[in-house]
N, C-alpha and C positions, 0 to 999 in steps of 0.2 A: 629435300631434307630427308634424312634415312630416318625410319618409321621403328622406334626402338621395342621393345617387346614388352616395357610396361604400356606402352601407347597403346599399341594394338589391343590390349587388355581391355585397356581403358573404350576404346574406341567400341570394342564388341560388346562392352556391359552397355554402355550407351544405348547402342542398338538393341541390344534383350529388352534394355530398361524400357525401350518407347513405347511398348503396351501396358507397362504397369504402368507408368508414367512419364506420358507423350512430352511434359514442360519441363521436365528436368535438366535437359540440355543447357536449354535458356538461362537456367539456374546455375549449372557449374562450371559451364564453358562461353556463354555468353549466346547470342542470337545471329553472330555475324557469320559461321559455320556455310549455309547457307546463301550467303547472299554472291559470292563468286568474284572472278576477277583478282585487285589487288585489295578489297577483304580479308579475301581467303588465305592471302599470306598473313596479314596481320592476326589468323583464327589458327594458322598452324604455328607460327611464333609463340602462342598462347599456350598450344596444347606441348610444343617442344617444354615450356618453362615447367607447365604439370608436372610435366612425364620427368622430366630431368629432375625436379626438387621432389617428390614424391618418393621416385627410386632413390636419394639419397636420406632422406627419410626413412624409409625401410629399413637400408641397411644399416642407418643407426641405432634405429630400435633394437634389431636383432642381436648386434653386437652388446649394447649395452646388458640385455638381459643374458648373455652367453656370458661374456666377463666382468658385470660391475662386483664388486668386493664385496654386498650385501644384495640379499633378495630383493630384487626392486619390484615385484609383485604388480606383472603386467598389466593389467587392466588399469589400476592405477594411476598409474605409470602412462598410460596413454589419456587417461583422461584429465590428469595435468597438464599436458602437451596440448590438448585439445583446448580447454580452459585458458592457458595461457596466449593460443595465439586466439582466438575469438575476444579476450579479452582486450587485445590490443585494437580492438574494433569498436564494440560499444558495450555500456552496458547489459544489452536486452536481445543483443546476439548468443545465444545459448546451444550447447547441444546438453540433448536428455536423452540419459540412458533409457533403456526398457527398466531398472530396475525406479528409476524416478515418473517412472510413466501414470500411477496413481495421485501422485504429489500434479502433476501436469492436469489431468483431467482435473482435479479439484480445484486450480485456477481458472481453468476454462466453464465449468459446469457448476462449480459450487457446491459438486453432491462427492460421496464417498461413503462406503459400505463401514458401516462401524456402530459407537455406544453412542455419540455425540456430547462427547466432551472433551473438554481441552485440561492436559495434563503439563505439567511444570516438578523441577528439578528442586527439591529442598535439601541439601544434604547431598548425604548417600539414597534418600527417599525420592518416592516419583510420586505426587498428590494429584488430587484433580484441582485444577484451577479454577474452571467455571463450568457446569452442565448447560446444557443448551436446552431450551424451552421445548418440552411434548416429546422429548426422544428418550431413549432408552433406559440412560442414565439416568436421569431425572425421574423420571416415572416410577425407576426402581426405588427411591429415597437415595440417592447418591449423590452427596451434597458437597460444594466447595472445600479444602482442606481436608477430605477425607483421603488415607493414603492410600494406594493401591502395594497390597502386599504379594499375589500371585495373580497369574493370569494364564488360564488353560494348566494348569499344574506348576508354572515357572515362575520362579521365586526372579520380585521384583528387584528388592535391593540394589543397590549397585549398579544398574543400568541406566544409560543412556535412552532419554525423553522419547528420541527417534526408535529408538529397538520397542520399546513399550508401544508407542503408538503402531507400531506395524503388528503388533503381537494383537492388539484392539481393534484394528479393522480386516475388515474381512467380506465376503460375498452375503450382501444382504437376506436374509432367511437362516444364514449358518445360527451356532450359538456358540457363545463365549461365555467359559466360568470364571469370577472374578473373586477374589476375599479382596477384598477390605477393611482398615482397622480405624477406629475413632474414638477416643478418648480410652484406647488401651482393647477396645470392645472388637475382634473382630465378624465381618459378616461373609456371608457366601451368597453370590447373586448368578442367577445363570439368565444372561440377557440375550434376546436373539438379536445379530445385529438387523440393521436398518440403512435404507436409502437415507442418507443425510444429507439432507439440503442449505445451506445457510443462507438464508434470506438476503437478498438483495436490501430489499428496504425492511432494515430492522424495527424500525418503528415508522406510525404516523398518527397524528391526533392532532386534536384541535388545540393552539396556543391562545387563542384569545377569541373566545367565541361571539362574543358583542360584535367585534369589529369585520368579525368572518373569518379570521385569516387560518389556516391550516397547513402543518408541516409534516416533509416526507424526508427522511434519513433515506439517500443509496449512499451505500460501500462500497458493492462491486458493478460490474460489468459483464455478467455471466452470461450466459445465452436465457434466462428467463427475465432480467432487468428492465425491458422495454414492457413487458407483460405487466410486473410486479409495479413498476409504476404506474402504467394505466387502471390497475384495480386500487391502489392509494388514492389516485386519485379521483378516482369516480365515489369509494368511499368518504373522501373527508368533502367532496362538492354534496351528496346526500347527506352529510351532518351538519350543512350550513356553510361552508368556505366557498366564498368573495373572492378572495386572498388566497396564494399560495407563497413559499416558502421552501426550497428545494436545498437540501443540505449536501455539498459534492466535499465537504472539509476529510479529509485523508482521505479520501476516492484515490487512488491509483490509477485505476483506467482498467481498461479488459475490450471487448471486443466492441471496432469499431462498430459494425452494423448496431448495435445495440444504444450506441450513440446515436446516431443519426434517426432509430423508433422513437427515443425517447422526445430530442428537439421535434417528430414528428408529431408529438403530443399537443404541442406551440403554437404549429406554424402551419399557412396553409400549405396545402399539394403544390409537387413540383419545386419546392424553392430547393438552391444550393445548400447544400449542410455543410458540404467539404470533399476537397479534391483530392488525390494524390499524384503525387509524381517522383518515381522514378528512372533508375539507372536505364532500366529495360522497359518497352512502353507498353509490356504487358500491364506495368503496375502504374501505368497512367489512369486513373480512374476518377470517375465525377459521380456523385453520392448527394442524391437530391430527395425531397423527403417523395412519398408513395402515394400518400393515402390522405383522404379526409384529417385535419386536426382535430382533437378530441376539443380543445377551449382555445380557441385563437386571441382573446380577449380581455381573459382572467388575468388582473396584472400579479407578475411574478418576481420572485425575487429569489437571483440564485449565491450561497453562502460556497466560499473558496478558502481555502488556505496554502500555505506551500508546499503542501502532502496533498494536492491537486492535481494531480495529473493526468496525460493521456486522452483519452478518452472522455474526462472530466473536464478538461479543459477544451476539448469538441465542441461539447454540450454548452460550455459556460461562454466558450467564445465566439459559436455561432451566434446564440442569444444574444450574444452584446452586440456584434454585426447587424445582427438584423434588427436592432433597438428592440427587444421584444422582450427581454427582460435585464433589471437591475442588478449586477454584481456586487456582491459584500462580503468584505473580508478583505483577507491580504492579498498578494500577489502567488499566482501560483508556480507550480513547479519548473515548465516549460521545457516540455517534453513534444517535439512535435513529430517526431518518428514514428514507423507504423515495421510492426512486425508479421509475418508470415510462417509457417510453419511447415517443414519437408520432410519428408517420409523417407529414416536413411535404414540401410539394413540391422537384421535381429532389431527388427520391431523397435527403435531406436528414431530420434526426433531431431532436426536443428529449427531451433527457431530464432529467424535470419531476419533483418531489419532492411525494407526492399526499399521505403519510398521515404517521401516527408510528407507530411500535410498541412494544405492551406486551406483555413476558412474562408469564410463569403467576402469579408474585404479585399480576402487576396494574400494574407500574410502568415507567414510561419514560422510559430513561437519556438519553435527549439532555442534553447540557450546555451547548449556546448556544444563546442566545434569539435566533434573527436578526429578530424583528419588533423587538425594542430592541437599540438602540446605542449607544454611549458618544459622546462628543463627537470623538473622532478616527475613528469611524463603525465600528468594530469591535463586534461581538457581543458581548453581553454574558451572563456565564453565568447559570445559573437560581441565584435568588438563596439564602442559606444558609435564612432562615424558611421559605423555599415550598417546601422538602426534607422528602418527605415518606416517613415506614416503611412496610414494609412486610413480611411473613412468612412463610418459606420454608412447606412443606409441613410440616416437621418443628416450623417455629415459631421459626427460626431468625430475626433481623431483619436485613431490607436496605433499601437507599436507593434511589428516584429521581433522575434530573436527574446524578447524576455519572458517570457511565460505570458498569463494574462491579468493586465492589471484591474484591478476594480474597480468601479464607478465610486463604490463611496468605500474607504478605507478603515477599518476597523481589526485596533490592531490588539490582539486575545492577549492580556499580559501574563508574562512569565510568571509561573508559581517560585517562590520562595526556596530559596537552595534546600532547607530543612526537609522541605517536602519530598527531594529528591533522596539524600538518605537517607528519610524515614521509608521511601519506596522500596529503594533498591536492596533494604534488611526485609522487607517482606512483613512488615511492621501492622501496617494498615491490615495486609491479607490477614495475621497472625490475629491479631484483634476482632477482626469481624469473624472468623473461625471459633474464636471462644465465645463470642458474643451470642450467638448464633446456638451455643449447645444450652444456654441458659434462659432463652427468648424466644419461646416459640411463634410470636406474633411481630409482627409492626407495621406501623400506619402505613397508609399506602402509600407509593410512589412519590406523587407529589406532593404530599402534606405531612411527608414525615421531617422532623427537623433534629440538629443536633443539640439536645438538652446542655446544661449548664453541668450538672449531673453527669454527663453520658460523655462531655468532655474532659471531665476531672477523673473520671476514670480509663480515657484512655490516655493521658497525661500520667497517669501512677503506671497503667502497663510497661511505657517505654522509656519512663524513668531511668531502670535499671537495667537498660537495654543498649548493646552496643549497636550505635549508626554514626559512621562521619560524613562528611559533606565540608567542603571549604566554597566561601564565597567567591563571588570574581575579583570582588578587593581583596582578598589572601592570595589571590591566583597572583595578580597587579604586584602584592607586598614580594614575594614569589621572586616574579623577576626583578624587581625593585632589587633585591638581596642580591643574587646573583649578577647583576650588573653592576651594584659596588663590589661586588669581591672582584670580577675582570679589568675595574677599572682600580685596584686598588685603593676605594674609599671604605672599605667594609670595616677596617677596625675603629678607623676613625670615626664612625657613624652607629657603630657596633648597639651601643646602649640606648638609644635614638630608635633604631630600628628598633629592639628585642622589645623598648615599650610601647610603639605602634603595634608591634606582633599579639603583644597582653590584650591591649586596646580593642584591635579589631578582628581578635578570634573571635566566631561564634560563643555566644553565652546558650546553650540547649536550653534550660530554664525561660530565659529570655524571650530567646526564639519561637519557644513553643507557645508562649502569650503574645506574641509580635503579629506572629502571621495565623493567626488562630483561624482567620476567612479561611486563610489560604487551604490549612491544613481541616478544617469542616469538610472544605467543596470534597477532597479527595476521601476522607473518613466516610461521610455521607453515598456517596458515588459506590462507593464497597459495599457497604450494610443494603443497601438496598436491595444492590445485585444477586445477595444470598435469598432475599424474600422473593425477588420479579423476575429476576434471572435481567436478560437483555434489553427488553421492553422496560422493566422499570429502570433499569441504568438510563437509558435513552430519556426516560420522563424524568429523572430528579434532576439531569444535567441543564434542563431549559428556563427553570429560572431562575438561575446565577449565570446564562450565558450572556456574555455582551454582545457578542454576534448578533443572537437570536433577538436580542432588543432592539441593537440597533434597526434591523430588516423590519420589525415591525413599525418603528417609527418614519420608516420610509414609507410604508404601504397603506401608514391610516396619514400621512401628509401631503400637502403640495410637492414633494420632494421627487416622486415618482415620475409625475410627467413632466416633471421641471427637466431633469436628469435625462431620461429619455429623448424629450424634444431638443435635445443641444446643448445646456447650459454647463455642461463640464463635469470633469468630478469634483465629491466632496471630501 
């Protein structure tokens, strides 16, 4: 086969590249290169199809930007191209530019040079939404809803949340001048920035201290997660906790090692955490824990929901494998793929999905097929007959292919449609920003509650307030309507419908007495967060959680070693 001259290109960077990076090979051309014989045909077949779609590629790039009828604004322009065919792969197969490269270390690391606070789009306006506990922001008196009006001389208005935040971070020691306006008043703050860390384990304290039992919030999975949990928990076993309580609910997942420290915490040395296996058998790999257990003993209970994943569901589903601790909650995400990250040029990233993984039964929970698609090009899940059992340590039976389901079921009920418009008007936030310039005190975290008082007045704030929201019966009513008009019954029904319509619109009045729980948990949840910042959000949530009851009623009953020893889920 004649050796075309993008090849040879290709072929010599290759070779440059093998001292910056000896595996890369393995990575874009596969491992078979190497190996000789009739291989090697099926390795230059390979690099023919490169070279040959590559150089057509090219060439259409270049023409496009040589004659399209509008400025296609190269970069762009290739990184929709890029986006689009990666996207036909999975969701978690990414390239990052160098320009996303801080946005990258901050899901790996957790840290980033900045004020530490999270800002939000009101308007034309950019506010802060929430300051973060002992950093910059905060320290300086910079409080929730306060707007940001210039930053380093540049007039905020009008800008996009992203342009603003990159205008806010910066190399930790720099300093950053900020005005800010609040109640008409504006101020001038000149903050030096800061390493900013966002805690892994947002909170931990004690929920019920009679019985022992103590709980640990993780989020992420950053490189200090494994750490961050071992001093929660060495902290809340010196307060008195028997008992523990592990909250992995919206965990995403983040780095596997970090997984496999933390079940390290568990379980004795040596045991399996979890395998991998991929295409290429570099990424064959077996992940067993290192070290001494911190409490091998201590019965545990780990809390899940469908915003579970990855690396959360590692942690939750080696646990259930090696009976070692109690799942509660829903069923999680089931995510069982594992990503890698590669070093492409101008300091530029792909990060590339190499393997799957299986936990200690042996099974692997991913739930969508992305080599099959449906006809609207969507993933298809792994189908019901290909589900296949499998058997805990104790002999206990689990699933494949669906995420991981829990021991005992506990399912967080849906807040009330109301709550959702009243959110998405920014209702709540507006409220506790007024609230807030009038109050300079309130109870602490967990003993503060919502007066009868304190509800009647936020009842008059959004009275006269636009927020909609339709229920799922109007969604129901909806298509109800529209499928008598295709079937031609709609005028015949016309008057029939239009007083169901009366009937079962939202009453606001109503509503706002109906689900008053509902709309407390979320009002309460706000107000506090302006007094405690994260910490107290985390403590006023725990007791109205159901979750968090149910787990404890697991851990002071029979229920724990029942569950454990065999007897099923609940």
């Amino acid at each position: 086969m004649a050796t075309t001259p993008f090849l040879k290109t290709l072929i010599s960077m290759d070779k440059q590249s093998s001292r910056r990076a000896p595996r890369w090979r393995n990575w874009l051309l596969g491992a078979s290169l190497a190996a000789g014989g009739a291989v090697t045909i099926a390795a230059g077949d390979n690099y023919f199809e490169i070279s040959k779609n590559l150089e057509i590629f090219t060439e259409l790039y270049k023409e496009l930007n040589i004659y399209y009828v509008d400025d296609t604004q190269p970069g762009k322009l290739m990184k929709t191209g890029i986006d689009a065919m990666l996207g036909s792969l999975d969701p978690y197969t990414q390239y990052i530019p160098e320009s996303d490269m801080e946005d990258y270390r901050f899901m790996t690391t957790g840290q980033y040079g900045g004020i530490g606070a999270l800002i939000k789009r009101k308007g034309d306006l950019v506010v802060v939404s929430e300051p973060y506990e002992n950093y910059p922001a905060m320290k300086a008196g910079i409080w929730a809803g306060d707007e940001i009006v210039q930053v380093d001389g540049r007039k905020i208005q009008g800008m996009e949340t992203d342009e603003v935040s990159k205008l806010l971070k910066g190399q930790a020691g720099s300093t950053v001048k900020i005005i800010t306006r609040r109640s008409g008043v504006e101020t001038t703050h000149s903050l030096v920035r800061e390493e900013i860390k966002i805690p892994d384990v947002p909170y931990k304290g004690m929920i019920d201290q009679a019985n022992g039992i103590g709980y640990l919030k993780l989020n992420s999975f950053t490189q200090t997660a494994g750490q961050e949990v071992r001093n929660a928990v060495k902290e809340l076993k010196e307060k008195g906790a028997t008992k523990l309580v592990l909250d992995l609910r919206g965990n995403g997942g983040g780095l596997l090692r970090e997984a496999v420290n933390i079940v390290n915490l568990f379980v004795p040395k040596n045991e399996l955490v979890v395998e991998t296996k991929g295409r290429i058998a570099e990424w064959d790999k077996t992940y067993k824990t290192l070290s001494d257990p911190m409490d091998a003993e201590i019965p545990l209970v780990v809390l899940v929901d469908g915003q579970s994943a990855s690396a959360s569901e590692i942690v939750s589903g080696a646990l259930q494998d090696l009976d070692r601790a109690v799942i509660v909650g829903e069923r999680t995400f089931g995510k069982g793929l594992v990503q890698q990250t590669r070093d492409l040029y101008y300091n530029s990233k792909l990060k590339v999905t190499v393997a799957k993984y299986y936990i200690p039964s042996g099974r692997c929970i991913q739930k969508l097929d992305y080599a099959h698609r449906d006809s609207s090009g969507k993933a298809t899940e792994v189908k019901e007959e290909a589900i296949a059992e499998f058997k805990t340590r104790n002999g206990r039976p689990v699933f494949d292919g669906r995420g991981i389901l829990p021991d005992v079921d506990v399912e967080d009920h849906e807040l009330a449609k109301v709550v959702g418009g009243l959110y998405s008007e920014d209702l709540f936030f507006d409220f506790a920003t007024q609230y807030r310039l009038t109050h300079p005190e309130l109870a602490s975290a967990g003993s503060f509650v919502i007066t009868e008082d304190l509800y009647k007045a936020f009842v008059d704030f959004v009275k006269d307030k636009e927020f909609d929201y339709d229920t799922e019966t109007m969604e129901v009513l909806k298509k109800l309507e529209e499928t008598a008009k295709r079937e031609r019954y709609y005028d015949h029904a016309k008057a029939q419908l239009e007083a169901l319509r009366k009937e079962l619109s939202p009453d606001r009045s109503e509503e706002l007495r109906m689900f008053r729980s509902d709309i407390e948990e979320v009002l309460r949840n706000e107000l506090v967060s302006r007094y405690y910042f994260q910490t107290g959000r985390a403590e006023a949530a725990m007791g109205t959680d159901p979750v968090v009851k149910r787990a404890m009623e697991v851990l002071t009953s029979g229920e724990y070693a029942t569950i454990l020893a065999g007897s099923g889920r609940k």
